[in-house]
C-alpha positions as CSV (number, residue, x, y, z in Angstrom):
1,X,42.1,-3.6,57.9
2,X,41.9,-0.1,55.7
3,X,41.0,2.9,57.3
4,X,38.1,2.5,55.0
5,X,36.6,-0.5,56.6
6,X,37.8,0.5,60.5
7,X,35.1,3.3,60.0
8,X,32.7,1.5,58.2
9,X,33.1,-1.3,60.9
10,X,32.9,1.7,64.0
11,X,30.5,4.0,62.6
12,X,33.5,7.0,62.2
13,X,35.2,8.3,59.7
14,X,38.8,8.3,58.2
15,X,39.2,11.2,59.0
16,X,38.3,11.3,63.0
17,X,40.1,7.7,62.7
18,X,43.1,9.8,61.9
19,X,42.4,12.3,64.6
20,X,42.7,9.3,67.1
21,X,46.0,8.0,65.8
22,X,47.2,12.0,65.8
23,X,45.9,11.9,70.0
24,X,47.7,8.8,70.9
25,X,45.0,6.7,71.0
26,X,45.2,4.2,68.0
27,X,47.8,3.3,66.4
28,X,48.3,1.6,62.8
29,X,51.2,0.1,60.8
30,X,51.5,1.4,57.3
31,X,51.3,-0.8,53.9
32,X,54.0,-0.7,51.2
33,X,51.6,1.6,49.7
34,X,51.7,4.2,52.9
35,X,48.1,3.6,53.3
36,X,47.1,2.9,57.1
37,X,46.4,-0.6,58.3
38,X,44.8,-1.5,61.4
39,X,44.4,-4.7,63.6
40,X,41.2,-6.2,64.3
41,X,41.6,-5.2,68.2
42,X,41.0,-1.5,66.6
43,X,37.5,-1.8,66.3
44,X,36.8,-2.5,69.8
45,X,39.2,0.4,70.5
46,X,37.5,2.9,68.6
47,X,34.0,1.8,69.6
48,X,35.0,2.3,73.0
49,X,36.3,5.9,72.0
50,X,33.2,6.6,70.8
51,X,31.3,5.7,74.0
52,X,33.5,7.7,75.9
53,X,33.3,10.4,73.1
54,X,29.1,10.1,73.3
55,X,29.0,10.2,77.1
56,X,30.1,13.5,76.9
57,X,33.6,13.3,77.5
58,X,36.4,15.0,75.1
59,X,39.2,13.6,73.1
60,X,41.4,14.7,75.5
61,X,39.3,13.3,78.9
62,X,39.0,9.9,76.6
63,X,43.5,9.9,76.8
64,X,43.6,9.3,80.4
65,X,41.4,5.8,79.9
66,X,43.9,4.7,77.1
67,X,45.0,1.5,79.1
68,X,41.6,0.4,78.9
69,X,40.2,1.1,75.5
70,X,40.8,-2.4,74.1
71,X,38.2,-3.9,76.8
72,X,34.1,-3.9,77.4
73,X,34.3,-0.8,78.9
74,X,30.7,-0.3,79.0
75,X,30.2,-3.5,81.8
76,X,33.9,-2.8,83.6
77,X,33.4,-1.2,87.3
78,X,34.9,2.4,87.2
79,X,38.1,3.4,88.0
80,X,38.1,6.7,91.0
81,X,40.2,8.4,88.0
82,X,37.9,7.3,85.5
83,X,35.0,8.8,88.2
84,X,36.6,12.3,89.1
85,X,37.1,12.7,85.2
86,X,33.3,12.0,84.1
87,X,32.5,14.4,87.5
88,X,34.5,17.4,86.3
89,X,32.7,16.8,82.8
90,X,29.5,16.9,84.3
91,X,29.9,20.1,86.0
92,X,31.3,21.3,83.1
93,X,28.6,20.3,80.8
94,X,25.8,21.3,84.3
95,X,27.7,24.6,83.5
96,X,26.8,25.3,79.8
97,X,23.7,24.3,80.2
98,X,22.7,26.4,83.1
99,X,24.3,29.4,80.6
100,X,21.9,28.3,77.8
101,X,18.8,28.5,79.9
102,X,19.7,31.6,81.3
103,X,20.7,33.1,77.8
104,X,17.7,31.5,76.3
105,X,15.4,33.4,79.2
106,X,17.1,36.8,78.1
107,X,15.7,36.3,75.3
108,X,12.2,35.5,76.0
109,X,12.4,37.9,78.3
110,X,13.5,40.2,75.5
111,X,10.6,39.1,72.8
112,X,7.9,39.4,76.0
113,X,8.8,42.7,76.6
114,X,8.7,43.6,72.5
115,X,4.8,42.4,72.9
116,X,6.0,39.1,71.0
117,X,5.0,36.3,73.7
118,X,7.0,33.0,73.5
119,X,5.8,29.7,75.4
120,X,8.3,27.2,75.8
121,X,6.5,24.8,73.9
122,X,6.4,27.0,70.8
123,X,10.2,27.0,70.9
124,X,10.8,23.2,71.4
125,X,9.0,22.4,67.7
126,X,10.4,23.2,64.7
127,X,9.6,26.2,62.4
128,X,9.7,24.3,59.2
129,X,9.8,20.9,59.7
130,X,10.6,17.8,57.2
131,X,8.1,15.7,56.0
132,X,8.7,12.4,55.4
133,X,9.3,11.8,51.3
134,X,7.2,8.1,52.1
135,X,4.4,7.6,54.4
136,X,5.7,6.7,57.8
137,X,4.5,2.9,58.4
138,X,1.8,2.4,61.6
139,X,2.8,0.6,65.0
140,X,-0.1,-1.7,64.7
C-alpha cells in the first residue's frame, strides 16, 4: 500500500506517516519508482500510534511500546513500563495544566482589577462563533 492510502486507511497524513518511519516506528520497502510501500500490518501499527499519540503520550513515549504496536493494544493488560511511562505523562500533562489555570487566574485577576469583570462562563463560549451553513437536523 501507498503512503497515500496508509493515511487514508489510519486517518494521518503522509507526512506524519513519514515522521513515523524517520522515529523508528514503521518501516516501508520502497518501489522501483522510490515511492514508499507499506504492508497491510501497517495500518494496525499506525492506528495504534495514534492511540498512544491521542492518549496524550509523545512520539518519543510511543518508541518504548514499539514491540507491541502491531497488536490490539487498546484490550492488552499493561505492561509496569508501559504504566510508569503513561504516569510520568500525566504529571507532566497535571503540570501544564495546573500552569494554565494559574496563568489564566492572573489574568482575571488582572481584567477584575481594571473594573472589566470576567465569569468563567463568559470565557468558556466563544466570541464569534460559527453558524452552521445548513440547519442542524432535530434528535427527535
Amino acid at each position: 500500500m501507498l503512503i497515500g492510502e496508509l493515511a487514508r486507511a489510519t486517518g494521518t497524513t503522509a507526512r506524519a506517516l513519514r515522521h513515523y518511519e524517520q522515529a523508528g516506528l514503521i518501516t516501508s520497502a520502497r518501489a522501483d519508482n522510490g515511492y514508499r510501500v507499506y504492508d497491510a500490518g501497517a495500518v494496525v501499527r499506525v492506528r495504534n500510534i495514534r492511540y498512544l499519540l491521542e492518549a496524550g503520550l509523545t512520539l518519543e513515549d510511543v518508541t518504548a511500546f514499539r514491540v507491541c504496536l502491531d497488536g490490539d493494544m487498546t484490550v492488552a493488560p499493561p505492561s509496569a513500563v508501559g504504566l510508569a511511562i503513561a504516569r510520568r505523562r500525566l504529571a507532566v500533562l497535571d503540570a501544564r495544566i495546573a500552569a494554565q489555570t494559574e496563568a489564566r487566574d492572573r489574568l482575571a485577576a488582572a481584567l477584575n482589577a481594571a473594573g472589566d469583570p470576567v465569569e468563567l462562563a463568559a470565557l468558556a463560549e466563544p466570541t464569534n462563533p460559527v453558524q452552521p451553513t445548513q440547519p442542524v437536523p432535530s434528535a427527535s
